[in-house]
Each structure stands twice: as structure tokens, then as C-alpha cells.
C-alpha positions as CSV (number, residue, x, y, z in Angstrom):
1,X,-12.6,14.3,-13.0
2,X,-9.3,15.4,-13.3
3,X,-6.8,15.0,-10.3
4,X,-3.6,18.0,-9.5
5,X,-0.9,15.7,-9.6
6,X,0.6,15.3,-5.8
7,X,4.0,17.7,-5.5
8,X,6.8,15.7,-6.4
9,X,5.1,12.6,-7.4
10,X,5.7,11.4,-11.1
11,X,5.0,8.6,-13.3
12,X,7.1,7.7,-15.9
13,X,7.8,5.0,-19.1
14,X,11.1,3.4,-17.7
15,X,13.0,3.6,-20.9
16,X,16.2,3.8,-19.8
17,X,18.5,1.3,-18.1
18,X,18.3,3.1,-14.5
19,X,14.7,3.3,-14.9
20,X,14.4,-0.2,-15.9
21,X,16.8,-1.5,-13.2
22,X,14.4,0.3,-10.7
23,X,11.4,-1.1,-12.2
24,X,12.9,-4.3,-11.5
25,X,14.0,-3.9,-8.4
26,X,11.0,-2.5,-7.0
27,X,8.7,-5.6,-8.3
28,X,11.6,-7.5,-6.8
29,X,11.9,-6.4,-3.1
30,X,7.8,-6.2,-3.3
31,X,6.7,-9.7,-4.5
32,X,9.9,-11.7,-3.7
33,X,11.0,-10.5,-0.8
34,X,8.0,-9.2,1.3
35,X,4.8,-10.8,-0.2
36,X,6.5,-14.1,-1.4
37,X,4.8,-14.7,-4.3
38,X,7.6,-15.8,-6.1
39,X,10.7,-17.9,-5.2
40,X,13.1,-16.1,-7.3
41,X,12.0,-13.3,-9.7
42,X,8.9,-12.3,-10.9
43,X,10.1,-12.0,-14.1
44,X,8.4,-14.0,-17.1
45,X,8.1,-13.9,-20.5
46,X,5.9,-10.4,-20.9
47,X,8.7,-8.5,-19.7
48,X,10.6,-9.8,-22.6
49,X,8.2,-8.7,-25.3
50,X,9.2,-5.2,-27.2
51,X,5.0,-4.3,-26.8
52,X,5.4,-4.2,-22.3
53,X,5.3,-0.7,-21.0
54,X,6.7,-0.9,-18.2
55,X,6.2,2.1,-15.5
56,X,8.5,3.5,-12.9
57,X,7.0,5.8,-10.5
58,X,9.0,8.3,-8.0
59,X,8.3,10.4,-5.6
60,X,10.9,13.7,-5.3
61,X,13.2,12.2,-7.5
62,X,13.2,8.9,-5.3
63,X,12.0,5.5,-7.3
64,X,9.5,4.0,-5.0
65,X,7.0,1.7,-7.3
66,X,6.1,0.6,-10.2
67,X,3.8,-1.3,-12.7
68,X,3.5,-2.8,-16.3
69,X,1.1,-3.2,-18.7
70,X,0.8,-4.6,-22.3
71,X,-2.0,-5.7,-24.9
72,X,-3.9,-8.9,-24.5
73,X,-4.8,-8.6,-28.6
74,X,-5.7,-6.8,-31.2
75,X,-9.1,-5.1,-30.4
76,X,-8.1,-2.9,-27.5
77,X,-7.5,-5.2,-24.7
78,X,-4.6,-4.5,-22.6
79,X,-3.5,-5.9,-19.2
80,X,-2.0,-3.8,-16.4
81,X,-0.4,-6.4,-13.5
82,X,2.8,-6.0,-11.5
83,X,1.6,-2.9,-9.5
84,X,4.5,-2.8,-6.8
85,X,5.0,0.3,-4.0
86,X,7.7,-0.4,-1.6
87,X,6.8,-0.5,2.1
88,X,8.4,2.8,3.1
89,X,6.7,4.3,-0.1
90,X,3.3,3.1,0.9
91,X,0.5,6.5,1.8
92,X,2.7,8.9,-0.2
93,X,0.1,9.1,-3.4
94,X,2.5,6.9,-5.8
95,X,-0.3,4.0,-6.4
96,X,-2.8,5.8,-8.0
97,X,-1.0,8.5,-10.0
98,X,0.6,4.9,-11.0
99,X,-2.2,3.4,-11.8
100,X,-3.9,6.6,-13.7
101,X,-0.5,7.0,-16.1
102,X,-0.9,2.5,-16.9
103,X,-4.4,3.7,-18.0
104,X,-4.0,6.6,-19.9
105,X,-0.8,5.1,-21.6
106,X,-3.2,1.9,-22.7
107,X,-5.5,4.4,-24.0
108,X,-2.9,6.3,-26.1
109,X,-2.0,3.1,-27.9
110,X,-5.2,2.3,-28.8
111,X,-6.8,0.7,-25.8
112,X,-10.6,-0.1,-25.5
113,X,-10.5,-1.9,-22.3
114,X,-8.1,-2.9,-19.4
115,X,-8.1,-6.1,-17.0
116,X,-6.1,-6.6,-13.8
117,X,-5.5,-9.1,-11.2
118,X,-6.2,-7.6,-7.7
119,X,-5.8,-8.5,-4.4
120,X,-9.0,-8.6,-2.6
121,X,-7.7,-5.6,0.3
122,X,-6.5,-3.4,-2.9
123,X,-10.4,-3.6,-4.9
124,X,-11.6,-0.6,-2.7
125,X,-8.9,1.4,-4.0
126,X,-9.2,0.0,-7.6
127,X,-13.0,1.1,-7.5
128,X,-11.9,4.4,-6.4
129,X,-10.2,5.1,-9.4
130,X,-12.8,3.9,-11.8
131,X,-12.0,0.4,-11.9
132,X,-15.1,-2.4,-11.9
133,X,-15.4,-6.2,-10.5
134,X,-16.1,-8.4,-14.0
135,X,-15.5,-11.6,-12.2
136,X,-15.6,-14.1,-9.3
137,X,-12.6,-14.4,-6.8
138,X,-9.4,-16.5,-8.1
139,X,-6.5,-17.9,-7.5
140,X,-3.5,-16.3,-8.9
141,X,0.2,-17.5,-8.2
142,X,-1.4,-19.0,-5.1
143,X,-3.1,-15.8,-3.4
144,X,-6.9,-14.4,-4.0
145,X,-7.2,-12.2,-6.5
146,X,-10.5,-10.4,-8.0
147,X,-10.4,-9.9,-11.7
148,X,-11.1,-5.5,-12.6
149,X,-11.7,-3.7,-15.8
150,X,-11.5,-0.3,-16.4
151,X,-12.8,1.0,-19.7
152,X,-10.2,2.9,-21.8
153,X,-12.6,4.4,-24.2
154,X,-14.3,6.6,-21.3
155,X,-14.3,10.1,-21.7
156,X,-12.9,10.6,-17.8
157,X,-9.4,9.2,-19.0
158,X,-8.1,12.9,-20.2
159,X,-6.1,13.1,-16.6
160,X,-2.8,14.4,-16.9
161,X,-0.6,12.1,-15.3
């Protein structure tokens, strides 16, 4: 099922230093400052490693979220986490054309399969986009999360993103 991409919305690798600063930032005002899942930075070691992708995605030329993703191993397995959409961002289609390019970026490089870490209000929209429950509820930097899989080898994941 393939989706018209929303008019001005586009995802993007952030390989440059504005992107990456924006990347950043984003992940920063979301999970410091509003959600408080983190006292400082969200930052850890995986942002560190050259194999990250990390994902900036803007809306008319205006950054407003972001996500990473990297490989778990070496038979397929990647991880996407860090999905971030700032607040006045939020119900202008930047989540799931997010989402859609940390997929079909894992698949280009090889991916089988894709975990992620969601929080319990966000599986709905998860399942919408093809995403599956492969776990029970857990505790994840002190908030519920559900653990979802999307497979990467599915014929569906030709969307342009």
C-alpha cells in the first residue's frame, strides 16, 4: 500500500551538521524537557557508533522531529527508538512518513526485522502502519512501553518515503 507523501513533508538522513544539530535538538526539547525521561540528554552510546542512522524530519523546510535507528546484529535485526515530534509539530503527518523512511532505510541495509520500544498511547498508531505487539508491557527508562516489530522483508515496504 503505497502512501502520496503529505505536501511539504520530508524525511531525511541527517548527515550534515545542521541536520544533526536538529536531530538533537528535537530528541532534546522532546524527552528532556517535556516528557522527562531523562535528566540531562538522551544521548548514549548508540549515537556514537558510525552504523546509527539517524533521521530528521521537516515539514515545509521547518525541522520538527526526528528518529534513529541502527542494527541489533548481523542477521537483519535493527532497532528504531528515539522517535521525537515536537509539540507544535504534533497532527501535521511528520510521525509516520518518519517512521515509514526508519523502515525502509533498515530494509535498504539489509534488514530482516525491526524492534521498537513504544509507549502504550502510540501502539495504535504503530499498528496502523504495519507494526505488531511481540511482547508483554515493560518498563523502559521508567515509563511503560510495549515491545513492536515490523518485518523488513515484507513486500509492502516499496513506499517511497
Amino acid at each position: 500500500m503505497a502512501e502520496k507523501p503529505l505536501s511539504g513533508v520530508v524525511s531525511r538522513v541527517a548527515d550534515d551538521a545542521w541536520a544533526v544539530a536538529e536531530h538533537h535538538r528535537i530528541r532534546h526539547e522532546v524527552f528532556v524537557g517535556e516528557q522527562r525521561l531523562f535528566a540531562r540528554s538522551d544521548r548514549d552510546l548508540h549515537d556514537e557508533q558510525p552504523t546509527t542512522v539517524k533521521v530528521l524530519g521537516l515539514r515545509d523546510g521547518i525541522a520538527g522531529g526526528a528518529v534513529r535507528l541502527y542494527p541489533l546484529d548481523r542477521h537483519g535485526r535493527w532497532q528504531g527508538d528515539r522517535l521525537a515530534v515536537l509539540a507544535g509539530a504534533r497532527g501535521h503527518g511528520l510521525g509516520g512518513p518518519l517512521v515509514r523512511f526508519a523502515v525502509a532505510t533498515a530494509a535498504s541495509r539489509g534488514g530482516r526485522l525491526m524492534t521498537a520500544h513504544i509507549q502504550p498511547p502510540n501502539v495504535p498508531f504503530f499498528e496502523r502502519l504495519g507494526w505488531r505487539v511481540y511482547g508483554d508491557e515493560e518498563v523502559y527508562v521508567g515509563v511503560p512501553h510495549v515491545p513492536m516489530a515490523i518485518d523488513l522483508t515484507a513486500s509492502a515496504l516499496t513506499i517511497t518515503c
